[in-house]
N, C-alpha and C positions, 0 to 999 in steps of 0.2 A: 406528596410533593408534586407540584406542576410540572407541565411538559417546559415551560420557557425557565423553572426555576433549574431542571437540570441543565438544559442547554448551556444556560448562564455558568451554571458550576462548572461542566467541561470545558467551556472558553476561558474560564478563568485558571486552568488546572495547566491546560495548552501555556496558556501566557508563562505562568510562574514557573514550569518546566525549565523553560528555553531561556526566562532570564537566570533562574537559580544555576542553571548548569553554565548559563556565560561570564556570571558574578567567579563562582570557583574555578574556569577557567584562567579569569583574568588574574585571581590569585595569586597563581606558583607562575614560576617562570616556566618562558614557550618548551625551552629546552625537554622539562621536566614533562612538559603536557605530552608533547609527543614521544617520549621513551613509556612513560608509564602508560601511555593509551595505546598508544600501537596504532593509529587510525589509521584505515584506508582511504585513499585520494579519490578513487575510483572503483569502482566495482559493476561489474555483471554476474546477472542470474539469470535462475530458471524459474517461473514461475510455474507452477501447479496446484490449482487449488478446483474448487465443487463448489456452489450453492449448497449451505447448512442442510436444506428440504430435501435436497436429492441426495448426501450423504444418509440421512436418518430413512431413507428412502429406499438407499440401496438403488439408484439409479445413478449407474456410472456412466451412461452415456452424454450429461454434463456436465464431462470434463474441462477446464478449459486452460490450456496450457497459453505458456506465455512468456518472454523475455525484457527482464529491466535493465536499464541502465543506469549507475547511481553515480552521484557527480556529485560529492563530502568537501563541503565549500571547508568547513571549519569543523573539528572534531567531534560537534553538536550538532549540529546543522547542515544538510545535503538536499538535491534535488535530483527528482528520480524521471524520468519515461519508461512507461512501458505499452509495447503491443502483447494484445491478449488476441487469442481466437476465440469469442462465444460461440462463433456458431461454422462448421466447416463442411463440406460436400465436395469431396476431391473429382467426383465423378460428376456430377452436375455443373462442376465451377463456379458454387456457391460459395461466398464467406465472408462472416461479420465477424470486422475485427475492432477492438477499442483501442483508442490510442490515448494514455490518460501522461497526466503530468504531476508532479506530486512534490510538496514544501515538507521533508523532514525534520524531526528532532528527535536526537538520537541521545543514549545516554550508553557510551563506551566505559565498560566496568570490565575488568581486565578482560577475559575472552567472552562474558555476557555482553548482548548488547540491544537492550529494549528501545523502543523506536513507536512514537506515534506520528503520521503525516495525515493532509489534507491536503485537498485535488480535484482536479475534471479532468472528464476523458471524452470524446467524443469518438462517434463509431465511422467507420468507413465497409462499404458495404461494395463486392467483385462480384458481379456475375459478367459468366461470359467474354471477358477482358473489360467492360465496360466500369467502372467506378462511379461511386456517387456517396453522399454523405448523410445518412436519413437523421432528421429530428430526434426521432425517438429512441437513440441509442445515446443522447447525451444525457451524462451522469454527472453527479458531486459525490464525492467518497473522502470518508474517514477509513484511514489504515492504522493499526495496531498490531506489535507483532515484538518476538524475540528472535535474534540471531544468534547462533553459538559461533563463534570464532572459534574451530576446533583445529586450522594451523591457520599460519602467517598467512597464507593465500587462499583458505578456504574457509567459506562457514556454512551453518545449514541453520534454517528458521522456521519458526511456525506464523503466521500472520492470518488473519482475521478483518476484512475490508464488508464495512457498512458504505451500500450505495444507495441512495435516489434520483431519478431524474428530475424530480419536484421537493427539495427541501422544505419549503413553506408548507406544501399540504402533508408529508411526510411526517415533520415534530408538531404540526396542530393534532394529527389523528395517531398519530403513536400509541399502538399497542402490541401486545407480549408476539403475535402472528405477523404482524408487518415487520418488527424487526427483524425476523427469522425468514422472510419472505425475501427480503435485501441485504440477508448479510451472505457470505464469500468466506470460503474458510481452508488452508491449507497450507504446503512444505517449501520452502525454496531453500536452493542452493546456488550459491553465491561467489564467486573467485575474486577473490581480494588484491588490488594495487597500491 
């Protein structure tokens, strides 16, 4: 199978998601949508996750912590920012951080709650007190991931974020090494509004 015939499949996988799950919203009445789903309005997390290579690596020193904020337009569908720290030097007063933005769809099954988005983040780069916004830290990412709703206000997830800075040369040269090169993989927890 081609590199453009999958892509095609997941854009098309993306689409029928988001209508399938808006069609069965529109269904049942709103009442019933929000008793049985429970959705959160709003949510903050924590993010913590490694590059794939350096967990099988056993190199914990890129770690890259980091805080989302999620903003659930409709029980399907939310939009997220988050700052990450890739890269930190508390002593130097070095730090590159991403600030990404993210179109979710989410499918709330009673405390499950699977979720694939798309996004850009671009990097912001501190040394010194001075700021500046280098090129080459802008990305496009697919996120994939589950949440456990394990109470009313908490949940905890595993997600899994493919990034490139180059799309186009990215799915021309796609192989089993490059995707493991740029994917992201890890736990968050989440407080529910």
């Amino acid at each position: 199978m081609s590199k453009k015939s999958i892509l095609l499949i997941l854009v098309l996988l993306f689409i029928s998601l988001g209508t399938l799950m808006a069609v069965e919203a529109e269904l049942q009445p709103p009442s019933v949508v929000k008793v049985e789903q429970g959705f959160s309005v709003f949510d903050i997390g924590i993010i913590n996750k490694m590059p794939f290579n350096a967990i099988t690596e056993a190199d914990f020193t890129k770690y890259i912590p980091g805080i989302r904020l999620q903003w659930n337009v409709l029980s399907w569908f939310g939009v997220a920012a988050d700052i990450e720290a890739l890269s930190y030097d508390f002593d130097g007063q070095k730090h590159d951080l991403a600030l990404g933005f993210t179109a979710i769809l989410r499918a709330p099954i009673k405390f499950v709650e699977p979720y694939l988005g798309i996004g850009s983040s671009s990097g912001i780069h501190f040394e010194g007190g001075n700021v500046t916004s280098p090129a080459n830290l802008y990305r496009v990412h697919l996120k994939t991931g589950v949440d456990f709703n394990i109470l009313k206000w908490l949940g905890l997830g595993v997600e899994a974020t493919l990034w490139t800075p180059d799309p186009v040369f990215f799915f021309e040269n796609m192989t089993g090494d490059l995707l493991l090169d740029h994917l992201d993989v890890g736990v968050n927890v989440k407080f529910r509004f």
